[in-house]
N, C-alpha and C positions, 0 to 999 in steps of 0.2 A: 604512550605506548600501551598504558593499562587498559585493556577494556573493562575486565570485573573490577568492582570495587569490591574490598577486603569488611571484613564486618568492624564493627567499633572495638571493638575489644577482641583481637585474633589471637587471645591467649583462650578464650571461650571457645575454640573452637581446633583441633589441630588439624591442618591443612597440609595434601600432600604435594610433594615438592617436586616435582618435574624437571629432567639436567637435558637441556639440546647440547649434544656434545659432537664429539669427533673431529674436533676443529684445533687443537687435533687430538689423537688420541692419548697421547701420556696428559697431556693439558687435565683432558675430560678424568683421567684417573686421579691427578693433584685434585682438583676439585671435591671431587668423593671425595677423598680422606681428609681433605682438612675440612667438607662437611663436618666426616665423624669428628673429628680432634678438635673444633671448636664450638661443639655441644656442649651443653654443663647437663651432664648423667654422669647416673651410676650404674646403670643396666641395661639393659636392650631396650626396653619401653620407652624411656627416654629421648630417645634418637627417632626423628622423623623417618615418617615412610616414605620412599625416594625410587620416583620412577625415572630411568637414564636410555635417552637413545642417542650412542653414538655413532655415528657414522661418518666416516672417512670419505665419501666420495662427496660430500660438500664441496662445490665450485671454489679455486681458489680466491679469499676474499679479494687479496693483496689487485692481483689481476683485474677483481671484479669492481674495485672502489676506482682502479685506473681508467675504466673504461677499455680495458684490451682484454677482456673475459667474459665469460657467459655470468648472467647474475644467479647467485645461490638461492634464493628465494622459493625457486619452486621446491628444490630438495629442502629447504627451510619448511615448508609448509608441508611435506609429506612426514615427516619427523615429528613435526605438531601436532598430526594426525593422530600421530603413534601414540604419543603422548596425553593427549587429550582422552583417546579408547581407552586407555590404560586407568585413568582418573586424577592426572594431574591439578593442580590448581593456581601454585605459584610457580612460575617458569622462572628457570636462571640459563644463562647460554653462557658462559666459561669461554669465554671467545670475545675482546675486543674488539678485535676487527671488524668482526660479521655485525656488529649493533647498529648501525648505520641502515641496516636492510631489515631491521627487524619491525618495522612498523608496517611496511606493507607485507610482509611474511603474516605479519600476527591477525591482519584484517577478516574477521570471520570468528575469529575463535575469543568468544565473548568472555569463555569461562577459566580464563588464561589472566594470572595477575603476575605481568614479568615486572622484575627486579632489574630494573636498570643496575648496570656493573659502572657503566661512566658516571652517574649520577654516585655512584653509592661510594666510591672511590676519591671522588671531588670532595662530600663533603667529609670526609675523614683525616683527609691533608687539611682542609681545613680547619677542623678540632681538633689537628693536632699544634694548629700556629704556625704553620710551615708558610715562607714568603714566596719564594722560588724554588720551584723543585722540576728536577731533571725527569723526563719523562723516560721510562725503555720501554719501547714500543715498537713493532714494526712499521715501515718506511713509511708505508700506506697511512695505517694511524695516526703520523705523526703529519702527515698531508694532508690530511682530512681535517684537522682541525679540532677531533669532538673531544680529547680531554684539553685544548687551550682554551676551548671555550666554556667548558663546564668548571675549571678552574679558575679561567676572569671572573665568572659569575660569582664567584666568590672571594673576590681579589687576590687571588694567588694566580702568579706567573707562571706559566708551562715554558721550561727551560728545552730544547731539542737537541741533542748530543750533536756534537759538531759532526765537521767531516774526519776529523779523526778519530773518532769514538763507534759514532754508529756502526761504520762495518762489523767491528768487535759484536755490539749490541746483536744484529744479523746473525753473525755467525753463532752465536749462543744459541738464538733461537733454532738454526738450523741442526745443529750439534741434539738439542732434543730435540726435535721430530727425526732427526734419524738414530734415536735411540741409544744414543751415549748416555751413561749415567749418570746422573745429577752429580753425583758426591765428585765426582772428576772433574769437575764444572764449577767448583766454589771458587779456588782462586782465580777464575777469570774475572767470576762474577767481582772479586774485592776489587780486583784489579780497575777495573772497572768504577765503581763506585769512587775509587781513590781519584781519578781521573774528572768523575763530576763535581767533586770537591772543591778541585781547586780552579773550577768554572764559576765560584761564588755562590753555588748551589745551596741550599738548608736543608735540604730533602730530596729521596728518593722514590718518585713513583712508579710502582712495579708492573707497569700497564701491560705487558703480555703475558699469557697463562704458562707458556714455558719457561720464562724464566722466571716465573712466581716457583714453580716445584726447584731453580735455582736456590733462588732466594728461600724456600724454607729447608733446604739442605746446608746452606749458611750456620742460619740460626741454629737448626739441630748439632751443629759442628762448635758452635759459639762463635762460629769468625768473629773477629773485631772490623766493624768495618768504621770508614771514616765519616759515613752521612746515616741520619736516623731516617728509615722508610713506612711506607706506607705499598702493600700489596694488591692488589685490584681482587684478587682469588679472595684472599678474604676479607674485603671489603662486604663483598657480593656471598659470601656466607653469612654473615654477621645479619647482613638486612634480610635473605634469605629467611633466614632460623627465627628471627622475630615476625614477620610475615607469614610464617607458618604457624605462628603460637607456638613456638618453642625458646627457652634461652640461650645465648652463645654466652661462651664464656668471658669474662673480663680480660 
């Protein structure tokens, strides 16, 4: 998916960080902030320069992976545009779903170094020793295949919430795009997790960006929850921020 290659040493260099967003839009604002919160600064210099287009009228992917929707691609590539005049360099897209279309989106735009989120996500369930881990994802994602497979590649199993879980999963996600507040959202989210537990699970990975701003309203709460996760948002910050020459925090 990378067309530029990154120089050898990208701490020589600090490189600006480009967000395709609006997929959706609370998603694209979690992203920015756990950008900022998982910087290691002390000041504003610190913190990467960060160019963000989001836009909400992106095709829906869910539709668009089914095959019963128009493909997002072109509105992908007018974004890019944006981004690229702007002086992007390392691309992140806060957006599961949409990863599947990003290679033919990205053909052209040489000077475009995207941060795979499936890739950077996979291998962090995997340093973290995790065997089987429950994926929350939308439908589409979890159909498609692309974190089972970035996951075997690393011999960990992608677990798929049954039929009585996922609705739950769904509705979450839906609960944030139409702007209910995270913090009202935490006990589902336990609830939830409680439920992949005792599916044999070892792990939870947080594969959609709305209930990643779940799941960091959790944490900020303390919730106790029953499985140890792993987040896809900042998976995909983490390799971002080094990729740019910058450090994330431990």
């Amino acid at each position: 998916m990378s067309a530029q290659a990154l120089p050898d040493d990208p701490a020589a260099a600090q490189l600006v960080i480009g967000v395709l967003g609006g997929m959706g839009p609370a998603a694209t604002a979690h992203f920015q902030t756990r950008l900022v919160e998982l910087t290691d600064a002390t000041r504003d210099r610190d913190h990467p320069t960060v160019v963000t287009w989001s836009d909400p009228g992106v095709p829906d992917r869910v539709a668009a992976l089914r095959g019963t929707g128009p493909s997002p691609v072109p509105v992908l590539r007018a974004g890019l545009g944006v981004l690229t005049a702007a002086g992007a360099q390392v691309l992140t897209v806060p957006c599961n779903t949409v990863h599947p279309f990003l290679p033919e989106a990205l053909e052209g735009f040489d000077q475009l170094h995207l941060v795979d989120m499936i890739q950077a996500a996979a291998e962090e369930v995997a340093g973290a020793g995790m065997s089987t881990v429950a994926v929350l994802a939308t439908a589409a994602t979890l159909e498609h295949g692309m974190y089972a497979r970035a996951l075997g590649e690393r011999a960990v199993r992608a677990h798929s919430p049954g039929a009585g879980t996922q609705p739950a999963v769904l509705e979450l996600i839906a609960a944030v795009k139409a702007g209910t507040p995270v913090r009202g959202l935490v006990g589902e989210y336990r609830r939830l997790v409680a439920e992949l537990a005792e599916a044999q699970c070892d792990g939870v990975l947080v594969a959609c960006s709305e209930i990643s701003a779940v799941a960091a309203a959790a944490a900020g709460e303390g919730a106790q929850l029953s499985l140890p996760s792993v987040d896809a948002v900042d998976s995909l910050v983490r390799v971002a921020l080094r990729a740019a020459g910058f450090i994330p925090k431990a």
